[in-house]
C-alpha positions in Angstrom: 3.2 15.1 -5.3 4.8 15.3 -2.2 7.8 13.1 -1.3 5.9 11.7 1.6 3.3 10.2 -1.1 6.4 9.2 -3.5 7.5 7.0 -1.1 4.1 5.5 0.9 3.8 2.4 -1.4 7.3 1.8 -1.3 7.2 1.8 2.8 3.9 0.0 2.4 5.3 -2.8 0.7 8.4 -3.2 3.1 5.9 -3.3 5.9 4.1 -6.2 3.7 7.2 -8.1 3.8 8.3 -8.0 7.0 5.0 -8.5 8.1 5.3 -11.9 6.1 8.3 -12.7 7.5 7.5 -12.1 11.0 4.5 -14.5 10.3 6.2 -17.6 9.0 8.5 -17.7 12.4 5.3 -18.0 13.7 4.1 -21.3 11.8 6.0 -24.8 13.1 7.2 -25.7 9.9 9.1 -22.5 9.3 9.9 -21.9 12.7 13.6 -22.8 12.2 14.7 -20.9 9.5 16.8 -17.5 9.7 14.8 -14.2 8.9 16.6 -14.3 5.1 15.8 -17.6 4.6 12.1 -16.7 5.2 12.5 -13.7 2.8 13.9 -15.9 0.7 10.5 -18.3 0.9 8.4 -15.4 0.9 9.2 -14.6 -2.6 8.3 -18.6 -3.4 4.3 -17.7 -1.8 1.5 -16.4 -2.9 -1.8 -15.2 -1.7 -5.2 -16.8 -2.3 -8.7 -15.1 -0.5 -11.8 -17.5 0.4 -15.4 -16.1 1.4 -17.1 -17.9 4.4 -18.2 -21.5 3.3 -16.0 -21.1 0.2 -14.7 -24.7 -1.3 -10.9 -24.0 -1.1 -10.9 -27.9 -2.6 -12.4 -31.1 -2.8 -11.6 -34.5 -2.0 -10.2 -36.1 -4.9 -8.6 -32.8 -6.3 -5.2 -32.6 -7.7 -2.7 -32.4 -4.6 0.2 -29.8 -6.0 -0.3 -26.7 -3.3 0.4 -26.1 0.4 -1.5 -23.7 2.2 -0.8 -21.7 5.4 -3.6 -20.1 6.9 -2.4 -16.3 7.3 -6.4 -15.2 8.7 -9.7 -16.8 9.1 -10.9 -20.4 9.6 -11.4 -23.8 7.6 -13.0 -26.8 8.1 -12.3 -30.3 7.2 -14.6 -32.9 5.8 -13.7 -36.5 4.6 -16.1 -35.9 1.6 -18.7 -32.8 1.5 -19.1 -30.1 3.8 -22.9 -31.9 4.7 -20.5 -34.4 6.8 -19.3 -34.2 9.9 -16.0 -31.7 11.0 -12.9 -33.7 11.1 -10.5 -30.8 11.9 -10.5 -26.9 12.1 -8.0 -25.3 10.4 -6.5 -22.1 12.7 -4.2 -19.3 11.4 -0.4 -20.6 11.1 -1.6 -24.2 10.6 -0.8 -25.3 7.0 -2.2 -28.7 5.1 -1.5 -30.1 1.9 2.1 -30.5 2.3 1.8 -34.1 1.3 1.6 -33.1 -2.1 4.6 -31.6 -2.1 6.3 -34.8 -2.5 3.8 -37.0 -3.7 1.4 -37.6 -6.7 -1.7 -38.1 -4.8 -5.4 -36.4 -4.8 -6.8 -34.6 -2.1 -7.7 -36.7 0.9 -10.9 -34.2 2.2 -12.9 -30.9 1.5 -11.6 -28.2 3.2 -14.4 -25.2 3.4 -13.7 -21.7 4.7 -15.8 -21.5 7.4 -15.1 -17.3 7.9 -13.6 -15.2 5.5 -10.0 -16.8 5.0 -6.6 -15.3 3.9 -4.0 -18.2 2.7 -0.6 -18.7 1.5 0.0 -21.4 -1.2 2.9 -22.7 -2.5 3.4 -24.8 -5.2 5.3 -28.1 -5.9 7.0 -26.7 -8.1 8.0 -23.2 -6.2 8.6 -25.7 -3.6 11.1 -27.9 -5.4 13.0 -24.4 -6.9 13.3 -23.2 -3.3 14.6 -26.6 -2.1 17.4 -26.6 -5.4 18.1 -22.8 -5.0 18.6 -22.9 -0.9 19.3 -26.1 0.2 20.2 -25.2 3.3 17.3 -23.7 4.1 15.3 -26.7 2.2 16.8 -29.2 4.3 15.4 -27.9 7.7 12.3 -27.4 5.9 12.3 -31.5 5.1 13.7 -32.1 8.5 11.1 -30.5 10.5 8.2 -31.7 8.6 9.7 -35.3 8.9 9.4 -34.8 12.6 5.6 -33.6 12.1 5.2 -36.2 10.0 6.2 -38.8 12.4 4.8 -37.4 15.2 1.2 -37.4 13.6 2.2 -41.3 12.0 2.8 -42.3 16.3 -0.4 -40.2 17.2 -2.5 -42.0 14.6 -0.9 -45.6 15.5 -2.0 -44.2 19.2 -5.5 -43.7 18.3 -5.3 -46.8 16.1 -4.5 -49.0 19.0 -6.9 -47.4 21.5 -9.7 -47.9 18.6 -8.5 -51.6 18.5 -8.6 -52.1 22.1 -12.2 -50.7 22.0 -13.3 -53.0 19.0 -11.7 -56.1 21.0 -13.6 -55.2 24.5 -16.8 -54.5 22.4 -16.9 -57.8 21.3 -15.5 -59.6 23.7 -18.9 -58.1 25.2 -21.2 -58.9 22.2 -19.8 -62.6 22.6 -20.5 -62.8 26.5 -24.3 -61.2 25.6 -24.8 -63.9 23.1 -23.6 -66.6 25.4 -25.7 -65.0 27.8 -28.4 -65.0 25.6 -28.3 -68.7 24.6 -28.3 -69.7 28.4 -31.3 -68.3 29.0 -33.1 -69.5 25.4 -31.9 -72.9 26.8 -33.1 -72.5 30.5 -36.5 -71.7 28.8 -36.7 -74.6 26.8 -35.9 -76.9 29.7 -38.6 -74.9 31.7 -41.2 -75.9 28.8 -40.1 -79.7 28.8 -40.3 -79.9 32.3 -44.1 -78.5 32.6 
């Protein structure tokens, strides 16, 4: 064996890491952390593969993992994958991170929609990290606070718009009606009168 070959995996698997690490600066919710607090993470991942229109979950599933999208494509559905797309999932976008902190099911289906690499971590691995770097936990928490909040005044955006539509169309289905009885009455008159 040559020492070349002695050493390939070795070299391979440092390549691997910092690879990884290079990845998660890349994705918003790790963006802030040192290179050795990623390292640090990285040992707290691991790697789950989904074939196109794969079921990575369904609504109603136990919510305990995070995933990160390291390659490929998902889609969202509210219930089955028959339904329409609510989101698509890109590389360095993650989901499930709810469930990180509370007990609740899965709110959708996600489905690969192309061959799909992703990175899951668990509640638990989640919580160790958190106790064994808090440093590095905390801006973890503080950034997705600030996603969270942003998507919370996004939704209340969308919320209000949708509102605003409901009250216009039926402050139009009221004026139709009204309309409508004006002229039911302006043909009864026109039947009395001949």
């Amino acid at each position: 064996m040559k020492l070349k070959e002695f050493f390939a995996p070795k070299t391979e698997k440092v390549e691997e890491e910092r690879d990884l690490i290079k990845f998660l600066s890349e994705v918003e919710l790790f963006d802030n952390l040192t290179r050795n607090e990623r390292r640090n993470l990285s040992q707290h991942l691991y790697e789950r593969k989904y074939k196109g229109e794969e079921i990575v979950f369904k609504k109603g599933y136990p919510n305990v993992v995070m995933y990160i999208v390291k390659e490929g494509e998902l889609q969202t559905y509210l219930d089955s994958p028959e339904g329409e797309n609510l989101k698509t999932i890109k590389p360095k976008d993650y989901f499930g991170e709810v469930g990180l902190f509370l007990e609740e099911e899965r709110t959708a289906t996600i489905v690969a929609s192309k061959d799909s690499v992703l990175l899951g971590i668990s509640k638990r691995d989640m919580s160790r990290f958190i106790d064994e770097y808090p440093r590095a936990g905390s801006k973890i928490l503080r950034k997705l606070a600030s996603v969270l909040c942003t998507h919370l005044i996004r939704t209340n955006e969308t919320l209000a718009s949708k509102r605003d539509e409901l009250i216009d169309l039926q402050k139009r289905l009221e004026d139709s009606e009204s309309q409508l009885q004006e002229l039911k009455n302006s043909q009864e008159v026109d039947k009395e009168k001949s």
